[in-house]
N, C-alpha and C positions, 0 to 999 in steps of 0.2 A: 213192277212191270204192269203198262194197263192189261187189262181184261179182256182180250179179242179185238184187239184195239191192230188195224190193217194201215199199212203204212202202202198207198196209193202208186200205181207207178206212173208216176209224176212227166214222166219222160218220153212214157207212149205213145205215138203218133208224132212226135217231133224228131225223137234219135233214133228211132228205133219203129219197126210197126207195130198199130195196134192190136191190130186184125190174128188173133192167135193160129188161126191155121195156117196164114199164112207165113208169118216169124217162124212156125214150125219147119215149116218146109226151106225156107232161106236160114236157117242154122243147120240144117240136115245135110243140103246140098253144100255153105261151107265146111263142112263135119268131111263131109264125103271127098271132097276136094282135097283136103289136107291131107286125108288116109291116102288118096292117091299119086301123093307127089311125095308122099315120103317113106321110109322105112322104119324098123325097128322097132323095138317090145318096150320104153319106156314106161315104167309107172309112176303116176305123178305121185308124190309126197305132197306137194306145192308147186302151183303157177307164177308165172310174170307174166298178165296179159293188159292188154290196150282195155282204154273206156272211153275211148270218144265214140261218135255216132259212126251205127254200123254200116252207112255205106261207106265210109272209110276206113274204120277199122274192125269189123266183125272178121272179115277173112283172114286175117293175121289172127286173132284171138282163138281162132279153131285152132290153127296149132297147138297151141297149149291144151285147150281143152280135151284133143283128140285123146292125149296120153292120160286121161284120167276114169281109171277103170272104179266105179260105184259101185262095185257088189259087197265090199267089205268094210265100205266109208258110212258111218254113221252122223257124222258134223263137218259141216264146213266154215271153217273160219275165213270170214271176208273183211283181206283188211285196204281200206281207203284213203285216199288223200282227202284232207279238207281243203275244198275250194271257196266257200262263200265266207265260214268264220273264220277270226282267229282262234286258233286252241295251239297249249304247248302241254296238253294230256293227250289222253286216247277218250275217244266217245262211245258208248253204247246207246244200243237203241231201248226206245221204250216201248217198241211196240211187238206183239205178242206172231205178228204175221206180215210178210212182204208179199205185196201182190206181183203178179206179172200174168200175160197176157195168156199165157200158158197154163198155171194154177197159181195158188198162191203157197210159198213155202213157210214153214211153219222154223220161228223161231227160239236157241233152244234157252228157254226165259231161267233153266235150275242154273246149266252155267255161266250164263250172262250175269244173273245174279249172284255166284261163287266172286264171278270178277269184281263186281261191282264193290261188292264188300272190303276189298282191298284195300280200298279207299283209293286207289290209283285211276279211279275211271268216273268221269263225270256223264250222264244223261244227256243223248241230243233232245232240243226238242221238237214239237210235232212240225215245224218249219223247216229246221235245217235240215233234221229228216230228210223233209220231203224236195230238198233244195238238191240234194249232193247225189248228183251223178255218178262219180266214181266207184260207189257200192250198185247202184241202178241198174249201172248198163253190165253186170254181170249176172245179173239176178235169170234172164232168161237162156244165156247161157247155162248155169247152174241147173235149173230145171228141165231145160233139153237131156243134159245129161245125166239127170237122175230122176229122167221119168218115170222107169220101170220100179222105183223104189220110191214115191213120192211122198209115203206117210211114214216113211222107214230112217229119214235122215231128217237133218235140222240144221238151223245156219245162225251165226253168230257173227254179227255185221260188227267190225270194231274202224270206227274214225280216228285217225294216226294223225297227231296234230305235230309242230315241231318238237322234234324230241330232241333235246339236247344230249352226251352223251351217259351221263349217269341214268336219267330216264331209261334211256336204251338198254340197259344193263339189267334194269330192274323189271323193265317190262318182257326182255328175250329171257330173265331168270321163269318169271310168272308164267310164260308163254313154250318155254321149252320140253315143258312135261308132254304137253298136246301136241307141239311137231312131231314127238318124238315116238308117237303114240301112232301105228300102223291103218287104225280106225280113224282118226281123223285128215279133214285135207287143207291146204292153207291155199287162198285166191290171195294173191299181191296185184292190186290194183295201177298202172304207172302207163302213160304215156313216156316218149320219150323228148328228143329234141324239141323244141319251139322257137322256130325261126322266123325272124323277120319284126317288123319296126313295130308292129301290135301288140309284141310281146318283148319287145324292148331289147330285143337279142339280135342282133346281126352281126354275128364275127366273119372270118371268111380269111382264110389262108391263101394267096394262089396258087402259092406250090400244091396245093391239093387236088388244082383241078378247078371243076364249075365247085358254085356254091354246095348244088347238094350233095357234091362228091364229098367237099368237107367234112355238111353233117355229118356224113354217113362212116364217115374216118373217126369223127370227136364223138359217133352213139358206142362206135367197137370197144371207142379205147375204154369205154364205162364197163360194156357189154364185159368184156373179155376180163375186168375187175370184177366184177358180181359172178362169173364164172368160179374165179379163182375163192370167191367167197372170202373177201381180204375188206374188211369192214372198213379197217385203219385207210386202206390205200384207193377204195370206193369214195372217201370222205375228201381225202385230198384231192382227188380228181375232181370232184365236183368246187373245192375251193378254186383249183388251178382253172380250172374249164367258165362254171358258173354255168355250168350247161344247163339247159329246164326241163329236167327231168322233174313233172309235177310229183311221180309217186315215189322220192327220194326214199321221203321218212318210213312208208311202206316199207320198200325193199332196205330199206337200213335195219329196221326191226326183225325183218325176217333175217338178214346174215347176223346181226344180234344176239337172236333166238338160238341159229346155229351156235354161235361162238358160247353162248351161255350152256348150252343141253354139256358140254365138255363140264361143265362144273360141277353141272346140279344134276347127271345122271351118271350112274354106275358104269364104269369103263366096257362091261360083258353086254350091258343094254342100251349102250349108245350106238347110233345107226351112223353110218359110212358113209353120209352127203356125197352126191353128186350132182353139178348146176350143168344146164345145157342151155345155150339158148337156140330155137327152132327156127325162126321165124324173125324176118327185118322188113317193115317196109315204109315211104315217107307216105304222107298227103298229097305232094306235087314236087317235082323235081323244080326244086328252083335254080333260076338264070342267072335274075337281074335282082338289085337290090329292093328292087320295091315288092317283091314276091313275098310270100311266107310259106311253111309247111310245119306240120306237125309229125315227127315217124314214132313208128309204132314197132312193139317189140314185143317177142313170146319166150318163155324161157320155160323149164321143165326141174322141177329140184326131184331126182330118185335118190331109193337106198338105194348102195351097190354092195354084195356081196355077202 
């Protein structure tokens, strides 16, 4: 790992603002918004939240976020889709600190480096880094809410490239000790749908309704699989669908990680999964075929019991 070596955020003043006091105050107020329309004592284990730019999906991401209580969370695992390269690994970073406009958070370089060792993980570097939004636009999130503990936790950015299924297997084995682990917290990075001719997807049922009644029909039937934490039946949907859910491989490693901690931990020390999801909402309701939208989705994984 370099040596003080800051990985920039790249993204500031484009997706996101630069201006820290103000981003402060626009995650506070979606923060506060979310606490208000919702109920209930969830503790997040791990999130499903949006990474596109926050004026379209920051306030959906609060959701998830809201439920995630930092007093007892020492690392946060952030794992990614890759958007710019190809990769059929996971990527770590090589840099020792992620900036944001907030502070910069401190990454955790002993276990990045346990990982790495595996030999299962290859190094982004200082480009693609600085290329992938999808680890980016959580980073101020992340810091909003573990202001109060800012030199007390640590973050471990992992790029999820396509993972085939034995991959999955190996890397939810490697990875289930730390879900499993009450101290740590998992971010799953994923958009959902991507509709329209830009992205080469335009399906559209009528029985359904308008087009984005569809979407919103073909996000559930995912939704309501990632719920059930059913890996097998997560995968065939996305065969049968071909829906673009960019952060597939993400959330496929995290129900993975689930299905694997059954293996590789002690039946009296294995925790009681439960998936919720919070939060749905698109980009644009679309009408007409030449339209497009992107929807966005929050989900909340707690122990129960």
């Amino acid at each position: 790992m370099s040596n003080n070596s800051i990985r920039e955020a790249s993204h500031a003043g484009s997706w996101y603002e630069s201006d820290g006091n103000y981003l402060d105050q626009q995650l506070a107020t979606w923060l506060q918004e979310a606490n208000n329309s919702t109920n209930g004592q969830l503790k997040a284990r791990a999130i499903i939240a949006p990474h596109a730019g926050y004026s379209y999906s920051g306030p959906t991401a609060a959701y998830a976020y809201k439920y995630i209580d930092p007093t007892d969370i020492d690392r946060v695992f952030l794992l990614g889709p890759s958007h710019h390269y190809s990769l059929t690994t996971c990527a770590l970073t090589n840099h020792t600190l992620y900036q944001t406009p907030l502070y910069n958070i401190q990454i955790d370089t002993q276990i990045s480096s346990e990982l790495h060792k595996t030999g299962l993980f290859s190094l982004m570097n200082k480009q693609q880094d600085s290329d992938e939004h999808s680890l980016e636009m959580h980073l101020p999130y992340i810091a909003k809410i573990f202001e109060k503990k800012r030199k007390d936790f640590k973050l471990i950015p992992i790029l999820v490239g396509s993972l085939d299924s034995s991959k999955l297997e190996k890397y939810g084995q490697l990875l289930a000790p730390y879900l499993c682990n009450p101290r740590n917290l998992f971010v799953i990075s994923s958009d959902f749908c991507h509709w329209g001719r830009r992205f080469s997807y335009n399906p559209h049922d009528p029985a359904d309704g308008e087009i984005w009644q569809f979407i919103e029909k073909l996000d559930h039937k995912g939704m309501e699989l990632i719920e059930k934490m059913s890996l097998p039946d997560f995968h065939n949907y996305l065969r049968s669908t071909d829906n673009t859910i960019c952060g597939r491989y993400p959330i496929s490693l995290l129900l993975a990680t689930i299905d694997q901690a059954k293996k590789v931990i002690p039946s009296n020390q294995l925790p009681k999964f439960h998936m919720q999801f919070v939060k749905y909402a698109q980009s644009s309701q679309v009408k007409k075929s030449n339209d497009s939208s992107v929807s966005y989705a929050s989900a909340v994984l707690t122990v129960v019991g």
